[in-house]
MARDRENBA-96100 format. One record per residue (C-alpha): residue in one letter; x, y, z. Coordinates in steps of 0.02 Angstrom, whole numbers, plus 50000, padded with zeros to 5 digits. Layout:
<site res="A" X="X" Y="Y" Z="Z"/>
...
# end
This chain:
<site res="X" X="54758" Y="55650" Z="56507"/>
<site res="X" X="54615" Y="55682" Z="56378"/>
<site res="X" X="54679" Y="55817" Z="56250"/>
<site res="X" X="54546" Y="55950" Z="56219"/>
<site res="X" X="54522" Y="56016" Z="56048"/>
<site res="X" X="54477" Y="56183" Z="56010"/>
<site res="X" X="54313" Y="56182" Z="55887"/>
<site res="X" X="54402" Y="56333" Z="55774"/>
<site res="X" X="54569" Y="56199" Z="55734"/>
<site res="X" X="54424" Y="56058" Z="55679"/>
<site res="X" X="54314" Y="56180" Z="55618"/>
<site res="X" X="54452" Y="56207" Z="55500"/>
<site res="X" X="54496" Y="56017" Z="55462"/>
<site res="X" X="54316" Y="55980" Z="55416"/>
<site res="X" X="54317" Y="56155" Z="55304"/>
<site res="X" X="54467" Y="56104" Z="55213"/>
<site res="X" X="54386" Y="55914" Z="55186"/>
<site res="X" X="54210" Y="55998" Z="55119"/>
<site res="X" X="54312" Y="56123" Z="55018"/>
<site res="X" X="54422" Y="55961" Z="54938"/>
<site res="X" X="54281" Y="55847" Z="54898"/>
<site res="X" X="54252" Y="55839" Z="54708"/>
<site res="X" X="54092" Y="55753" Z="54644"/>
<site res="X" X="54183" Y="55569" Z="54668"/>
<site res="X" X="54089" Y="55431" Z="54639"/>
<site res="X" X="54080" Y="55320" Z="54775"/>
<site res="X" X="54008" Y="55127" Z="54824"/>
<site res="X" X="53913" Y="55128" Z="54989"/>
<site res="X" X="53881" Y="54956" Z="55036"/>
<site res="X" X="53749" Y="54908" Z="55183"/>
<site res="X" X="53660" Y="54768" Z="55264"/>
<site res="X" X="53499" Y="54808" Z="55196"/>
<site res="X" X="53404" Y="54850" Z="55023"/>
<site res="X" X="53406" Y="55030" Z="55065"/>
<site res="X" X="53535" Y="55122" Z="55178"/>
<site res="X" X="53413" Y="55102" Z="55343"/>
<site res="X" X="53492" Y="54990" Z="55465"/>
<site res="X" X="53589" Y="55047" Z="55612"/>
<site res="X" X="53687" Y="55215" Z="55542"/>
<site res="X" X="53694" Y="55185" Z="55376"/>
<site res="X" X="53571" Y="55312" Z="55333"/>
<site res="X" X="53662" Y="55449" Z="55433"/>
<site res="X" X="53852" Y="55399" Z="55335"/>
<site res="X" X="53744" Y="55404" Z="55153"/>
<site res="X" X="53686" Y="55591" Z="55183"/>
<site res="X" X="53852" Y="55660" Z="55257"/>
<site res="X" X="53938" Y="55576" Z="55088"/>
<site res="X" X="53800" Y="55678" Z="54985"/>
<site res="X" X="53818" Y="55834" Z="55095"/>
<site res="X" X="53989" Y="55808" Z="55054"/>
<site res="X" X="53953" Y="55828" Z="54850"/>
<site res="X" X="53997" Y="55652" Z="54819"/>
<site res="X" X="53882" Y="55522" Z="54698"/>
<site res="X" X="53835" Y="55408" Z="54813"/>
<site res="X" X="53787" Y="55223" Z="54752"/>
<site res="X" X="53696" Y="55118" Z="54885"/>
<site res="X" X="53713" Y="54913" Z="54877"/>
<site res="X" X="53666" Y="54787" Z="55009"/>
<site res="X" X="53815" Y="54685" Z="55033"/>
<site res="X" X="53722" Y="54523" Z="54988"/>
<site res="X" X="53661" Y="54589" Z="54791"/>
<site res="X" X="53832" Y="54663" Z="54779"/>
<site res="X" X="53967" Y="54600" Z="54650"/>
<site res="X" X="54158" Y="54638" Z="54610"/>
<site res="X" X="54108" Y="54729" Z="54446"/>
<site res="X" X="53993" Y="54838" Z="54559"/>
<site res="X" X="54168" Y="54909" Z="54623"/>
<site res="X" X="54284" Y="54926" Z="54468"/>
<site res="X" X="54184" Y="55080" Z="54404"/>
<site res="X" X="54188" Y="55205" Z="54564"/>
<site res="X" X="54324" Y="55299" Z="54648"/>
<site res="X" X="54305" Y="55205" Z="54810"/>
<site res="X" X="54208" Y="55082" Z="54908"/>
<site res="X" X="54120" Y="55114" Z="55093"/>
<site res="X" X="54099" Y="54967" Z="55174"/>
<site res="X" X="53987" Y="54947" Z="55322"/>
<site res="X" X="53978" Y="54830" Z="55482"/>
<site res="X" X="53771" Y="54807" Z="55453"/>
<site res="X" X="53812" Y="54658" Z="55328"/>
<site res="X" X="53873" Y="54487" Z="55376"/>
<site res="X" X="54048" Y="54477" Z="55322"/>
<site res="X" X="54012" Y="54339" Z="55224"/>
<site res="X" X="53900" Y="54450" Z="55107"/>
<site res="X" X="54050" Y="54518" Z="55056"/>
<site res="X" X="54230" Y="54422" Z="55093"/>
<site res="X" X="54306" Y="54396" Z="54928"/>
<site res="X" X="54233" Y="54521" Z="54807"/>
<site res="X" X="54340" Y="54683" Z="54822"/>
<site res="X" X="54490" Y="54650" Z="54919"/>
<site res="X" X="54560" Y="54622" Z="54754"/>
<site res="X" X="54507" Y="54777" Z="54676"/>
<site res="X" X="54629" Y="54940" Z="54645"/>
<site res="X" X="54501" Y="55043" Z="54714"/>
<site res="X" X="54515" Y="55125" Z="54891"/>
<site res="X" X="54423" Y="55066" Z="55015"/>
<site res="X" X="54351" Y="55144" Z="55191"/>
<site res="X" X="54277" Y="55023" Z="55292"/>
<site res="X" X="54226" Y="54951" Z="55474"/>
<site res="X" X="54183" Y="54779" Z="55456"/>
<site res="X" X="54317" Y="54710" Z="55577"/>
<site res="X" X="54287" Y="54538" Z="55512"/>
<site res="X" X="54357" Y="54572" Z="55346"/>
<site res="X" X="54533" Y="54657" Z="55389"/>
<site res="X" X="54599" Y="54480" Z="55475"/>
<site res="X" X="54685" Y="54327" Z="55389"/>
<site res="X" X="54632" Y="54196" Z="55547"/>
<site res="X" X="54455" Y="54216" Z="55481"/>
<site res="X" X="54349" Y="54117" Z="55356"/>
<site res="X" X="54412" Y="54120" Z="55192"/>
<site res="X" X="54570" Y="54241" Z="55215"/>
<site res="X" X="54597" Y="54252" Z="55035"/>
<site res="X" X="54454" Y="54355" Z="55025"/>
<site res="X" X="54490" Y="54470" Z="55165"/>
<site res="X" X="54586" Y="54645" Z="55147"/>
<site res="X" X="54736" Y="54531" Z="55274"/>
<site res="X" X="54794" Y="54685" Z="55382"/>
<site res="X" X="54809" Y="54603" Z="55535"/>
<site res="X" X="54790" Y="54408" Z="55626"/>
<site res="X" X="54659" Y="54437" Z="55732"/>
<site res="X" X="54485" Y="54556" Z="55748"/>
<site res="X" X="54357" Y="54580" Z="55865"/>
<site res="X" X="54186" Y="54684" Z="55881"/>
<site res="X" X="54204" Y="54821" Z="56023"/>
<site res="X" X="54068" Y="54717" Z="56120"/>
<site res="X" X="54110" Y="54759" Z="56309"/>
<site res="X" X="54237" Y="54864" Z="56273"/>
<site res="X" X="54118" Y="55046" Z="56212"/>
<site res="X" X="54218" Y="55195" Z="56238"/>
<site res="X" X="54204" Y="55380" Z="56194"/>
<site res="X" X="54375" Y="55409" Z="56132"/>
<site res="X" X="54538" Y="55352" Z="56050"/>
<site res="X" X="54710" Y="55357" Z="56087"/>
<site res="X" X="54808" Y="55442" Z="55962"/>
<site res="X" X="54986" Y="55365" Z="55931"/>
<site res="X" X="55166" Y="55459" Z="55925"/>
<site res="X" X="55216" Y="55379" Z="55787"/>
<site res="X" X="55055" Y="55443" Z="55694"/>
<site res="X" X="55068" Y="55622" Z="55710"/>
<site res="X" X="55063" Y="55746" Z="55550"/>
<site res="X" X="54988" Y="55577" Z="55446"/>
<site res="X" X="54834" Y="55629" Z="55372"/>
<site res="X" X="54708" Y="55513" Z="55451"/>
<site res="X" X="54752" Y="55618" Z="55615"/>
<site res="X" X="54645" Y="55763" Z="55544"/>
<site res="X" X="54799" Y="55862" Z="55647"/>
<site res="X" X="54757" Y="55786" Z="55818"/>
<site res="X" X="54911" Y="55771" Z="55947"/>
<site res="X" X="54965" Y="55628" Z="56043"/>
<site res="X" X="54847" Y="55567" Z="56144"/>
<site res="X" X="54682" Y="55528" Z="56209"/>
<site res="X" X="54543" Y="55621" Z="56100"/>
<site res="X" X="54347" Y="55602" Z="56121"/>
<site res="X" X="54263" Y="55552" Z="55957"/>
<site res="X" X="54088" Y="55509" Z="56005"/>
<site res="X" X="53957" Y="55601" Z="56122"/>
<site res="X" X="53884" Y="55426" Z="56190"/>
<site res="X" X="53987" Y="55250" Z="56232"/>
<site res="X" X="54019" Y="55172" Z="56055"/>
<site res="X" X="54094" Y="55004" Z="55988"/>
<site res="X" X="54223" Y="55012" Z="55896"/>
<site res="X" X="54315" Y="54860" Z="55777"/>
<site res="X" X="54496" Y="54822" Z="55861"/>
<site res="X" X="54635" Y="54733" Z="55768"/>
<site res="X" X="54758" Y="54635" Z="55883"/>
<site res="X" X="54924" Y="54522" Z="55854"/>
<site res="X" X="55038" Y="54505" Z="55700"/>
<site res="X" X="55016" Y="54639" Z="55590"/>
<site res="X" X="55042" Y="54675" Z="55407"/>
<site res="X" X="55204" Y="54730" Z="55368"/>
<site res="X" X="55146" Y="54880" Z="55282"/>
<site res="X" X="55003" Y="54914" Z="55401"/>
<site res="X" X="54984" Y="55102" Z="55447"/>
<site res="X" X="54941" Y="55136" Z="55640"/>
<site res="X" X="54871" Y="55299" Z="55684"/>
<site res="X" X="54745" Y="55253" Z="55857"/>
<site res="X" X="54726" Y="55132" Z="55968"/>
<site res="X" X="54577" Y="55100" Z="56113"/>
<site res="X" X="54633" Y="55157" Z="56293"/>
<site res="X" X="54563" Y="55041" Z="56426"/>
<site res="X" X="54565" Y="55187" Z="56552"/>
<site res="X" X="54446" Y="55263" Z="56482"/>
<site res="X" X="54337" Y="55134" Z="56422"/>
<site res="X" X="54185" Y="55075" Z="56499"/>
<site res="X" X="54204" Y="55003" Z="56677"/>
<site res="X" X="54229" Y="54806" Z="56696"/>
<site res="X" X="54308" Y="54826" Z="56516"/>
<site res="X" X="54423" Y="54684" Z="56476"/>
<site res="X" X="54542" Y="54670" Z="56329"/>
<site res="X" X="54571" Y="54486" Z="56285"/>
<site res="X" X="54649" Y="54404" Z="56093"/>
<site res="X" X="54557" Y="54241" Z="56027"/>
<site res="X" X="54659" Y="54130" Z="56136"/>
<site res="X" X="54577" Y="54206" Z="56285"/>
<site res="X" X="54730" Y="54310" Z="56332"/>
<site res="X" X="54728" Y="54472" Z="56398"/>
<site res="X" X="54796" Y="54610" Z="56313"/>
<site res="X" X="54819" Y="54791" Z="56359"/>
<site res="X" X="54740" Y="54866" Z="56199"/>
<site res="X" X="54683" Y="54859" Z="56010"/>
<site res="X" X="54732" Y="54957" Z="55874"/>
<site res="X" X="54546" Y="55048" Z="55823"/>
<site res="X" X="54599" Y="55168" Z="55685"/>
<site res="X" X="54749" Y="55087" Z="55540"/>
<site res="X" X="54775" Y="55095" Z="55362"/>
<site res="X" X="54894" Y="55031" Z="55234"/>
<site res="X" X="54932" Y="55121" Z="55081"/>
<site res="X" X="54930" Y="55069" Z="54897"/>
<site res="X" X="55071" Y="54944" Z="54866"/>
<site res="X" X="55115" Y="54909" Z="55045"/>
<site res="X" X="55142" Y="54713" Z="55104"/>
<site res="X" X="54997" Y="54642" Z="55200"/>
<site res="X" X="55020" Y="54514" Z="55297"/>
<site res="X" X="55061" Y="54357" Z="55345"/>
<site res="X" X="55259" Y="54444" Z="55323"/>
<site res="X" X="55330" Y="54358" Z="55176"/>
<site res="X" X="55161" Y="54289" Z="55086"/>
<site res="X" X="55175" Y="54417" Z="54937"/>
<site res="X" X="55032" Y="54484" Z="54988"/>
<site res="X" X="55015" Y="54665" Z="54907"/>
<site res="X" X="54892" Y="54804" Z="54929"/>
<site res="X" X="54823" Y="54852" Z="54771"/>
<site res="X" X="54752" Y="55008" Z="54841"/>
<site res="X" X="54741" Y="55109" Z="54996"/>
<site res="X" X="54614" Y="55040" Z="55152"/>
<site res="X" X="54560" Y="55119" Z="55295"/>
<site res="X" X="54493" Y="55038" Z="55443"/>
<site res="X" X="54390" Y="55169" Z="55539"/>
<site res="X" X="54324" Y="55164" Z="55723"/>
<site res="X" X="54141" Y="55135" Z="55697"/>
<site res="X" X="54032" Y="54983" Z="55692"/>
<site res="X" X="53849" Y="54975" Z="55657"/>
<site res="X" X="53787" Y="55123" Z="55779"/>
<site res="X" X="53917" Y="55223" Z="55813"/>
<site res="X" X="53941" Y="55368" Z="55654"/>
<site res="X" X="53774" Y="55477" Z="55716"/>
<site res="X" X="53862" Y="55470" Z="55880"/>
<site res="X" X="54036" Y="55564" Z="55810"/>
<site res="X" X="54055" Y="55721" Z="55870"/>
<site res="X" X="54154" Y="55857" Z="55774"/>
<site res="X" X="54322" Y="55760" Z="55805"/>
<site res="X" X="54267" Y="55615" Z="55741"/>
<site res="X" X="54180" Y="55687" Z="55593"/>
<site res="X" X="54352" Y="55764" Z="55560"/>
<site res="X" X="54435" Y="55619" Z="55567"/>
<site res="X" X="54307" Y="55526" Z="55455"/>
<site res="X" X="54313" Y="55655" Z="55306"/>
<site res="X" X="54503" Y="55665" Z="55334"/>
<site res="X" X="54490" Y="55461" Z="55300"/>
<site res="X" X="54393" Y="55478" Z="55197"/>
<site res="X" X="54490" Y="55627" Z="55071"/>
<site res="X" X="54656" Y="55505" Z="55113"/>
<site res="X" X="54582" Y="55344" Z="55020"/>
<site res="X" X="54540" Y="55450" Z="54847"/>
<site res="X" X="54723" Y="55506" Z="54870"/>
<site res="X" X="54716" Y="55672" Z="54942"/>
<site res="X" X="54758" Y="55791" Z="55092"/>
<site res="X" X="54652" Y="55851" Z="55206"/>
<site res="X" X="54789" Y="55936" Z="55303"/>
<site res="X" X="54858" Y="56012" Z="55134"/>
<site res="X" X="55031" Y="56035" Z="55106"/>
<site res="X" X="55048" Y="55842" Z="55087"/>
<site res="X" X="55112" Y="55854" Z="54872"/>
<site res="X" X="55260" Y="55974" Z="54862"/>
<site res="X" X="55190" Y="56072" Z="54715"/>
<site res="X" X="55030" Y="56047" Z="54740"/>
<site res="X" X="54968" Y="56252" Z="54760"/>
<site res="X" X="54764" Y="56186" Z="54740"/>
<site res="X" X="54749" Y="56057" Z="54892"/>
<site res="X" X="54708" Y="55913" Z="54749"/>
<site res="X" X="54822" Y="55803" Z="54799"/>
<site res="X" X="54920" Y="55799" Z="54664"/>
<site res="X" X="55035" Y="55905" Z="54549"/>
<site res="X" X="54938" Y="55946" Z="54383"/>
<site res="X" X="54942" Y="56080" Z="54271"/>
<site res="X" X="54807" Y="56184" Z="54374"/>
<site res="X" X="54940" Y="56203" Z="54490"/>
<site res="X" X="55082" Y="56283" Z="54351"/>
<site res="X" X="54938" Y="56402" Z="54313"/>
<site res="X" X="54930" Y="56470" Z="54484"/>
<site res="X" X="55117" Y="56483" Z="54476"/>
<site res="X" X="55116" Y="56573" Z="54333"/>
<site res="X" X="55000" Y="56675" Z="54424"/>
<site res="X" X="55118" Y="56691" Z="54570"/>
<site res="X" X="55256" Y="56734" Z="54456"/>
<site res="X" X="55170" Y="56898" Z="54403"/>
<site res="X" X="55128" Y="56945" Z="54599"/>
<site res="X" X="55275" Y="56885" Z="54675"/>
<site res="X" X="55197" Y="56793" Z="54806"/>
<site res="X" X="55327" Y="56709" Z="54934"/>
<site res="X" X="55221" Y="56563" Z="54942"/>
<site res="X" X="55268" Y="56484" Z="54798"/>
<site res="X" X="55457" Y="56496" Z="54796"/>
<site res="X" X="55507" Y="56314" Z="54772"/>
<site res="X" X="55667" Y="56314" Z="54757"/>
<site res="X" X="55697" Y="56445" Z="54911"/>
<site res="X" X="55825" Y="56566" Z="54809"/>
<site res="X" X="55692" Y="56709" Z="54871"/>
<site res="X" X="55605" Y="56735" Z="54690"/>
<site res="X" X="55474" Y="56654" Z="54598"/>
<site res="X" X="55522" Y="56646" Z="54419"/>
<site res="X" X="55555" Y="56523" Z="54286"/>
<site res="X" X="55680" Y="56443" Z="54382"/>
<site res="X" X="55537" Y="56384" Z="54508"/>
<site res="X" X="55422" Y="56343" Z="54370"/>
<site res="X" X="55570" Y="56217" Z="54295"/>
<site res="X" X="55593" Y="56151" Z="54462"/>
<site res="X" X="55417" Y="56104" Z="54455"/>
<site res="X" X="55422" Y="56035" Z="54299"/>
<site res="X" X="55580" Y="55929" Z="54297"/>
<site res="X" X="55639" Y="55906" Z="54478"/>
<site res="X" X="55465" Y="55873" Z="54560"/>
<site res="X" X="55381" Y="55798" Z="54431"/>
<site res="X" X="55493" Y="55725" Z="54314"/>
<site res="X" X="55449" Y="55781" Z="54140"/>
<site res="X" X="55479" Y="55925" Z="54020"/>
<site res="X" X="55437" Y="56086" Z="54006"/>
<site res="X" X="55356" Y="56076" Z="53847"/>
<site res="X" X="55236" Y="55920" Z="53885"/>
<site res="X" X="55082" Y="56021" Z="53858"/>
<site res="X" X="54969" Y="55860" Z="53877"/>
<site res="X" X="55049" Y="55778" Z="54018"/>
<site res="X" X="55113" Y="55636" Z="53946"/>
<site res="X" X="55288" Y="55643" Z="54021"/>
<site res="X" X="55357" Y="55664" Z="53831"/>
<site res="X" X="55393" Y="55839" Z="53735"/>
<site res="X" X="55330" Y="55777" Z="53560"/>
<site res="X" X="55248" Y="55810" Z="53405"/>
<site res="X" X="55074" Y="55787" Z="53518"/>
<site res="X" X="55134" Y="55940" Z="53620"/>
<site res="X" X="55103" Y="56036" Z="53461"/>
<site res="X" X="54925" Y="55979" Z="53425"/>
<site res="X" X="54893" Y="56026" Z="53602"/>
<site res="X" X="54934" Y="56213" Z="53584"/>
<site res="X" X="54923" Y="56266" Z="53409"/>
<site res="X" X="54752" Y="56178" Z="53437"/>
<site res="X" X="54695" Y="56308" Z="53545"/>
<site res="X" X="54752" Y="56462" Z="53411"/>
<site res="X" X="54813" Y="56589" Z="53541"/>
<site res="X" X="55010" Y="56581" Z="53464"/>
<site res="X" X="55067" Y="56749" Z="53463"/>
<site res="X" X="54865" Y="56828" Z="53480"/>
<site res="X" X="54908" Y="56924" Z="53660"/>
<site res="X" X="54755" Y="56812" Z="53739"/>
<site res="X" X="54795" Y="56746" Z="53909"/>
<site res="X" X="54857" Y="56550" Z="53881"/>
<site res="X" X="54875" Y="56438" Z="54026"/>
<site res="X" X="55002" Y="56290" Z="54024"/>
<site res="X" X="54898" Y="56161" Z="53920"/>
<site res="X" X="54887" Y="56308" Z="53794"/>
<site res="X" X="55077" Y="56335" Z="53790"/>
<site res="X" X="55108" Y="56474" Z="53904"/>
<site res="X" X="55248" Y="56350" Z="53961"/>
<site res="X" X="55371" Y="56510" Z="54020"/>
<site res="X" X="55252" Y="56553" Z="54139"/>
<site res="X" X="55212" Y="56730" Z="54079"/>
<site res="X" X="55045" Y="56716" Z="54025"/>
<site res="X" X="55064" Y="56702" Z="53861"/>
<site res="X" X="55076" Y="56580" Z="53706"/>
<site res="X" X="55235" Y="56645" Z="53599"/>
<site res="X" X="55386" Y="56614" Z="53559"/>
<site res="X" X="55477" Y="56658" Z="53707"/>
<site res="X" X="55392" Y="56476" Z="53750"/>
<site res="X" X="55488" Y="56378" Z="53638"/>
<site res="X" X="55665" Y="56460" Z="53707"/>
<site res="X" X="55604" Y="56399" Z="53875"/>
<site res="X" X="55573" Y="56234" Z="53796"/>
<site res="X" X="55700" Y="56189" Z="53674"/>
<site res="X" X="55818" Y="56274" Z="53782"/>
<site res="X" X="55805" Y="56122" Z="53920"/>
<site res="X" X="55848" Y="56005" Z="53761"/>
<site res="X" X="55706" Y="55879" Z="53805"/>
<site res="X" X="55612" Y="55872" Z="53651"/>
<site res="X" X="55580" Y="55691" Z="53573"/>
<site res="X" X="55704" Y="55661" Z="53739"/>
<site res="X" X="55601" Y="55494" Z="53781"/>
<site res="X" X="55478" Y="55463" Z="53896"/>
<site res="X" X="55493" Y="55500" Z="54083"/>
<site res="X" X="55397" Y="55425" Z="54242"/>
<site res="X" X="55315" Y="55604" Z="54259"/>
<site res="X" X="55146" Y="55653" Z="54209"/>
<site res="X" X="54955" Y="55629" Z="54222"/>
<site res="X" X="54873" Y="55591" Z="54064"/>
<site res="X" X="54929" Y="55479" Z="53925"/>
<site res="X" X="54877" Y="55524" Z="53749"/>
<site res="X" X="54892" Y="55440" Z="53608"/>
<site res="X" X="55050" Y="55471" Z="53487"/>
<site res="X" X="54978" Y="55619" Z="53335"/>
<site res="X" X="54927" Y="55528" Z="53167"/>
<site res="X" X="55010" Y="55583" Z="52995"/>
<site res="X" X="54858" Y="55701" Z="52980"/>
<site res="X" X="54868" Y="55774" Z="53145"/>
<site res="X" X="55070" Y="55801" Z="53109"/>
<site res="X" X="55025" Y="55874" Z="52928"/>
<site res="X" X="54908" Y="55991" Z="53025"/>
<site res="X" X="55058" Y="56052" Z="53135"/>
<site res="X" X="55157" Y="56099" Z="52980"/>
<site res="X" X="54992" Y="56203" Z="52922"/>
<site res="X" X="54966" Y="56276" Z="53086"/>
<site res="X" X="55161" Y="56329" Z="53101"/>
<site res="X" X="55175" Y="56388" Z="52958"/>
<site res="X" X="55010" Y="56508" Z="52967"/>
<site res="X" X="55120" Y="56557" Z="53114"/>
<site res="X" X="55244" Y="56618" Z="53006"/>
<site res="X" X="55140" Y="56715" Z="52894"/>
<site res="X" X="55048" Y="56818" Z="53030"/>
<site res="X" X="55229" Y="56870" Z="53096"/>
# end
């Protein structure tokens, strides 16, 4: 049974994705000098509607070091694979894609292919209107929230790439193709000439995960995506599948669609930073339920060191981010000259307490948890370098004004 969607629950997914996307700067590689064949031109203005900085290459003028610079790569099915096998499937930098030709290690060169699964085929014969969305997928991102089931993606019958046999260890599978409701006369066979009951149309496989064959060593170096289009197909994609795209598209630069995916994370980013303690602190003033993290019924310090130590695995103290409580901490703060001034100080300004403020109830909070010159921990986001012997002689000046004004 087909599952109908209402338009308000996609309406929604696709508002979150919009409301997520953040200026990245993203690859878009084609068949052709400009983004004109098949619907390449329609996928390069929903990325700029989107607010991203779009670079268009054709596949054939395109090299590695076109990739190492951008926060991910779209790859297209208008190029001949061989236009671009072997330059980026070694990169760390996400990758969406539908070139079916590169995701398979039976294929060419299979070094230079992404290796998610043995075999690959075009959807030639086999067009369709919608995907089958697996139970062992549900709640993963790349659903955009979809159920179980059979959902409609396109308006008209599409082609879509398919990915059949061994698979990657690590390989992430969210939808496959559903012969009954395919086009009639459809047929499902592997390269052997067998006949198989279905493909897999929509998989990933996250950063660090084992691709395959098993046991090879192969290892992801960033997250892929294969998505259920080929070269006519995305102007086609009807809300559903334009939720499903930005939602594969937001999961490759490492974020949520769905939200809620980074315990912590208050902003939707994707990760816990220090925008997030500010909108605790924030919470801690109000009250508000929401962000009681460590469900004792208040939001206080205590949910604000939870943050800090349990969840992200540094100190309260580390200013900068650098999962240390050092001597840099102190640049960081008394750089910003709001130490006991009654201005409103945010966490990178060494309101660390959570009150609002940059004074010394801060340092009880942060000596108190005994961390400082503690070592380095995993936690973090940013790594600064250590203070030189001017920047530490500038800490004794700025402490000691301190002093004077109280």
């Amino acid at each position: 049974m087909m599952k109908r969607v209402s338009v308000w629950k996609i309406a929604v997914v696709c508002a979150l994705c919009a409301a997520t996307a953040r200026g990245d700067k993203l690859l878009f590689i084609g068949g052709q000098p400009d983004p004109t064949q098949g619907d390449d031109s329609f996928v390069f203005d929903h990325l700029e509607e989107l607010g991203h900085d779009v670079t268009y290459l054709a596949a054939n003028e395109s090299t590695t070091a076109d990739g190492e610079d951008v926060d991910a790569i779209i790859l297209s099915s208008t190029f001949g694979s061989g236009d671009a096998r072997g330059k980026f499937q070694d990169l760390a930098v996400p990758i969406l894609q539908w070139e079916e030709a590169l995701v398979r290690w039976d294929h060419g060169n299979p070094d230079g292919n992404f290796r998610m699964s043995e075999f690959s085929r075009n959807g030639q014969g086999r067009e369709t209107t919608v995907i089958k969305i697996l139970e062992s997928a549900v709640g993963h991102p790349l659903t955009a929230g979809l159920d179980a089931g059979v959902h409609e993606i396109f308006d008209d019958f599409n082609r879509t790439p398919q990915q059949f046999g061994e698979l990657a260890p690590g390989l992430i599978l969210i939808a496959e193709i559903d012969p009954d409701f395919a086009e009639d006369g459809t047929v499902y066979v592997n390269h052997d000439g067998e006949e198989v009951d279905s493909a897999l149309v929509l998989t990933a496989i996250d950063a660090g995960g084992e691709l395959g064959p098993a046991g090879e060593g192969h290892i992801a170096p960033a997250r892929r995506v294969n998505f259920p289009v080929e070269d006519v197909g995305f102007g086609s994609l009807n809300e559903t599948g334009i939720a499903l795209f930005d939602c594969s598209l937001e999961w490759v630069l490492g974020r949520n669609c769905l939200g809620g995916g980074v315990e912590g994370d208050f902003d939707n980013s994707g990760q816990r930073d220090p925008a997030d303690l500010d909108l605790l602190a924030a919470a801690m003033a109000s009250g508000d339920p929401a962000f009681d993290l460590n469900g004792d019924g208040a939001v206080n310090l205590a949910d604000r060191v939870h943050w800090v130590v349990d969840l992200t695995n540094t100190y309260i103290g580390d200013s900068n981010f650098d999962g240390q409580f050092n001597s840099s901490d102190f640049v960081a703060v008394f750089g910003t000259a709001k130490y006991e001034t009654g201005q409103p100080a945010t966490w990178g300004e060494g309101d660390w307490n959570g009150d609002g403020l940059f004074n010394s109830a801060d340092f009880v909070a942060a000596f108190g948890g005994g961390g400082y010159e503690g070592g380095e921990r995993a936690g973090g986001l940013m790594v600064v370098p250590e203070p030189s012997s001017i920047a530490l002689f500038t800490i004794g000046l700025l402490a000691f004004a301190a002093r004077r004004r109280r």
